[in-house]
N, C-alpha and C positions, 0 to 999 in steps of 0.2 A: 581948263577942264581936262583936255589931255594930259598936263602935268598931275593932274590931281589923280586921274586914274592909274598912272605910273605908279604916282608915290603908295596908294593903295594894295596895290597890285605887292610891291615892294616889303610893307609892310605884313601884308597879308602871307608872304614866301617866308619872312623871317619869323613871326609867329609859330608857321606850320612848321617849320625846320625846330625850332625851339622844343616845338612839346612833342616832336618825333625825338627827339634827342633828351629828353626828360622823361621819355617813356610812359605819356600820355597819348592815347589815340583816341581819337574819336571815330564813330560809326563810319563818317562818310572816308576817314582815311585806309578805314581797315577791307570795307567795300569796296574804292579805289585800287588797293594794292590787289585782295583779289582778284579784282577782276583783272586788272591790268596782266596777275600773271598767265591767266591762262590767251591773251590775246596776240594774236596768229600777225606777225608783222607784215607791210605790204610786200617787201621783197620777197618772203617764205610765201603769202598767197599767190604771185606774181608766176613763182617757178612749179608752186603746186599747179597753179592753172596751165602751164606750158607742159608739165609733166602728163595732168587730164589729157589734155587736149592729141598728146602724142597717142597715149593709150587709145583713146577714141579713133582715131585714124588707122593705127595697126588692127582696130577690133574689126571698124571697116573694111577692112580691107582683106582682112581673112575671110569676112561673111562673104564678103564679092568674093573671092577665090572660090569659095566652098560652092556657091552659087555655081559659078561656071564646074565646077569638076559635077555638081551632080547635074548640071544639063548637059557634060558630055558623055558621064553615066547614062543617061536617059535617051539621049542620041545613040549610045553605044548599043546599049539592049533592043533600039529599037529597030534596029537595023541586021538584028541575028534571025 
């Protein structure tokens, strides 16, 4: 039974390579390939997300800054 899915499988790649190369496509290849091309590979999402995740941290981290410069604004005035 797994031989048999092989050999399908097999057949089923040399078909699709054939009428790719004969210059017949069908629906599901031409859907395929677009989609394929606009799809974000795991490495690219991998460093997008580390990239996120930096910006997130520096963003925090100014708001905490800011936070303290205007309660020591707030301390400062409050104390004139």
């Amino acid at each position: 039974m797994e031989q048999q899915r092989w050999a399908e499988r097999a057949i089923g790649k040399e078909a699709w390579e054939r009428r790719q190369q004969s210059g017949e496509y069908d629906s599901a290849s031409i859907s395929s390939s677009i989609a394929n091309r606009f799809r974000i590979k795991k490495q690219e999402r991998d460093r997008t997300n580390v990239q996120l995740a930096s910006i997130n941290d520096i963003q925090l981290a100014l708001i905490f800054e800011s936070n303290l410069v205007i309660a020591s604004w707030d301390i400062h005035l409050n104390n004139i």
